[in-house]
N, C-alpha and C positions, 0 to 999 in steps of 0.2 A: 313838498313830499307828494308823490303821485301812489295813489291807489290803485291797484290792480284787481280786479273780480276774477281770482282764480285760487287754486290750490296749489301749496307749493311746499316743498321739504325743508325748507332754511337754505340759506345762500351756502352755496358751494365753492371754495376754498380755491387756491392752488393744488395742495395737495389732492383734492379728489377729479382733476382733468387728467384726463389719458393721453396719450399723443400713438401717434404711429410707430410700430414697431419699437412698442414699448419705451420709448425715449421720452423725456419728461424735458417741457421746457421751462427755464428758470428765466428769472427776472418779472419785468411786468409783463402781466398778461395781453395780451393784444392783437387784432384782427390778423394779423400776420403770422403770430407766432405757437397760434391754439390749434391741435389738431385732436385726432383720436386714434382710438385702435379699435379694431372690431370682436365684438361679443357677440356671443349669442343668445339670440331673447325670440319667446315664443307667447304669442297670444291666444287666449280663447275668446269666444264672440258670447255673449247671451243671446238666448232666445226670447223675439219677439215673439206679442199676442197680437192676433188680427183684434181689429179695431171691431171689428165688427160680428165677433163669437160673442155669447152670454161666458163669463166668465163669475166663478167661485172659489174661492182658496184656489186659484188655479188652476183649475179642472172645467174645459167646457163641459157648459149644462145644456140638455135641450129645451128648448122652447114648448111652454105647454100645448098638447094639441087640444081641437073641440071634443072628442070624447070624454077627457080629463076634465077641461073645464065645465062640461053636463054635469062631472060627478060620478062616470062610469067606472069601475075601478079596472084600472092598465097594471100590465106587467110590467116590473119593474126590473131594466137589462142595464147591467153593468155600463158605463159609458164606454169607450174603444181608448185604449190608452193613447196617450200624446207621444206625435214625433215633431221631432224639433226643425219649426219651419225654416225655409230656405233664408240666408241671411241674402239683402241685396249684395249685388257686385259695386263697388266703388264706380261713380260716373268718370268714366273717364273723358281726354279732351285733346286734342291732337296738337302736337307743337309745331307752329308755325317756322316756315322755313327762316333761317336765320341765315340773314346774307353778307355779316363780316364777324364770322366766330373767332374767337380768340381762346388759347389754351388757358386751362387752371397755370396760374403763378405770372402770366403776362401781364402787361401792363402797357397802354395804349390811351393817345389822347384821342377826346372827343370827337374835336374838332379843329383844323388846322387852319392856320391862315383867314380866320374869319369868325367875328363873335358869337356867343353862344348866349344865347335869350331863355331857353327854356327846352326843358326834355320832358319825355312819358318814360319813366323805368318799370316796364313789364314784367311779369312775371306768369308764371306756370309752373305745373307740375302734375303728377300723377301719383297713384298710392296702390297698392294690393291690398290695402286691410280698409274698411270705409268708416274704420273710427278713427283714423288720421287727420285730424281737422287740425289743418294749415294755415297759419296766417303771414302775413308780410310786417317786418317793424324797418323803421327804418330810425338810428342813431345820429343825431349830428355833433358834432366832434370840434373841440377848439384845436389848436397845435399840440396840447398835451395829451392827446388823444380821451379827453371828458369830454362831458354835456355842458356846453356854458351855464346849465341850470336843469333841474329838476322836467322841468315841460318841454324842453329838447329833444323829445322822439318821438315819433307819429308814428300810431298802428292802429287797429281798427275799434278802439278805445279814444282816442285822442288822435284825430284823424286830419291837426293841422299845427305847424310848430309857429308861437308867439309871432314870429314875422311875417306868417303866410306865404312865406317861401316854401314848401313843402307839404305838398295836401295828398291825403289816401283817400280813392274809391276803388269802389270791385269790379271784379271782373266784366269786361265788353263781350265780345262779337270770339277774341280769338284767347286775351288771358284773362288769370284770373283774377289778379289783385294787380293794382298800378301805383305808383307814387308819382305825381307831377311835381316840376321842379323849375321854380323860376329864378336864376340865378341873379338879375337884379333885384331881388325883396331879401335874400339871403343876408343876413347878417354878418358883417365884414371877420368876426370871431369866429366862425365854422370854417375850417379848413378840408373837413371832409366829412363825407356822409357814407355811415357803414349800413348793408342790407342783412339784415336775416330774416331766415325763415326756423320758423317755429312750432313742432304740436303740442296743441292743445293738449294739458292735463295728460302728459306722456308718461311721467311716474307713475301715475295712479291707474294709468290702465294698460302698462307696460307697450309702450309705442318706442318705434325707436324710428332712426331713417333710414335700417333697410327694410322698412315696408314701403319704401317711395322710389320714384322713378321720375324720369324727362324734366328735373328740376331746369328749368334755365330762367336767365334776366336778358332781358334785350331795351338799349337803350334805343328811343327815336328824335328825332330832329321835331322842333314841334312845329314848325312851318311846315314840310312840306309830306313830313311823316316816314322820313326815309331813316333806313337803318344807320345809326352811327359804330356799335359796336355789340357782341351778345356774347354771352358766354353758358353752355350745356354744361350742369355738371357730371363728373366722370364714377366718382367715389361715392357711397352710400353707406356710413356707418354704423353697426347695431346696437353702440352704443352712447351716439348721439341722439340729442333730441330738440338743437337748432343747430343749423349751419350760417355761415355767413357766409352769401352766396357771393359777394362782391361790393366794393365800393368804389365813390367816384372823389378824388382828392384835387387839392391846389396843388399845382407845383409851377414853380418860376409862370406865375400868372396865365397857368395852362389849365385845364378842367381834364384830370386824366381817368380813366377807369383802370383796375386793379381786379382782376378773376382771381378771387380767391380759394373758394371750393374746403372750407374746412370748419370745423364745429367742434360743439363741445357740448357736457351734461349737465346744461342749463337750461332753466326753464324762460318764461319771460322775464320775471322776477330774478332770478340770476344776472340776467343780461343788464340788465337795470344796475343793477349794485355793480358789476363790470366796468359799465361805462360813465359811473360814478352817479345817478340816480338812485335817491333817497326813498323807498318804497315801501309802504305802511300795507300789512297783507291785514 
């Protein structure tokens, strides 16, 4: 049973996923066949206090002056009412040119004609609201599309799967979150590895993913660091709040990628129970 340190509404069902133009898809749910439709949804930001005002029930105080503190007696002026200071602009991060893109719904192998030892799968993106805090999870998958077990997914909680085939760090030089991938440590019962991305606590602070932008995943070679394949996604839902932006599968003893580009109104903890993880909130 894995634990998760977040907030979360109870697992969501079949019945409460949406799909595209309002079509609903039936049977088992899965990376393929989960999509959404767009809502509309509208945030407000709170206002910060400078760290460095005297604050009171909320109301900057002034700072005693030396007249006052002699004992002279001071007029006493109303304070100047508060306006609501500037919230920062989200950091943004510029997406690195991606030199063998591939469309949402394509599917393309690695590597052809020559073994494949280990990859970096990148990532990135961008946000207009800067309470979007985005993380990367990454599933691993028997043939039945489950977790062979419980500690089968790595995300910035659990940041390495049982066989060390599969390790999370943050962002370098150009993205933000990476998952390394050694495909000889991989255990022979994973057939595939699915990506999403995630915000943080998005029910509770009404986030959704059309406040995000330049999502993509780019796979590299880890020898020599050359691009194997990437995919930008195109669609930004308002009423998702993970996408799975893409995975990499076995097929006839091949390591293929899969641009997915599609999500649904799960949290982490959703995702979890999805992909058949047992998760104690």
């Amino acid at each position: 049973m894995i634990q998760i340190a977040m907030n979360t509404r109870g697992s969501v069902d079949q019945n409460t996923l949406l799909s595209i133009n309002h079509s609903r898809t039936q049977g088992i749910k899965n990376a393929q066949n989960i999509e959404s439709v767009n809502t509309a949804c509208r945030e407000t930001m709170p206002r910060p206090v400078r760290a460095d005002t005297p604050v009171s029930a909320g109301i900057p105080v002034a700072a005693p002056s030396a007249a006052s503190s002699a004992g002279i007696p001071m007029a006493v002026t109303a304070a100047p009412p508060m306006q609501a200071a500037a919230v920062a602009a989200p950091v943004q991060k510029a997406v690195p040119t991606l030199h063998k893109p591939v469309q949402k719904g394509q599917k393309t192998a690695l590597a052809s004609g020559r073994a494949l030892n280990a990859v970096h799968v990148c990532f990135g993106w961008n946000t207009s609201n800067p309470q979007c805090d985005v993380d990367v999870s990454a599933f691993l998958l028997d043939g039945e599309g489950k977790v062979p077990g419980d500690s089968w997914f790595v995300f910035y909680g659990q940041t390495s799967s049982p066989d060390q085939s599969v390790t999370f760090r943050t962002d370098d030089a150009e993205d933000r979150e990476i998952m390394d991938i050694r495909f000889q440590k991989l255990n022979p019962a994973v057939k595939k590895i699915v990506f999403v991305l995630t915000i943080n606590d998005a029910f509770e602070k009404n986030l959704n993913f059309g406040m995000m932008k330049d999502a993509y995943i780019r796979i590299l070679d880890d020898g020599d660091r050359t691009e194997l394949v990437s995919f930008r996604m195109t669609d930004y839902y308002t009423n998702v709040i993970s996408m799975m932006i893409g995975e990499i599968y076995l097929h006839n003893n091949t390591w293929k990628f899969n641009a997915i580009g599609n999500g649904v109104a799960r949290d982490l903890a959703g995702l979890c129970t999805l992909y058949g993880v047992e998760v104690s909130n």
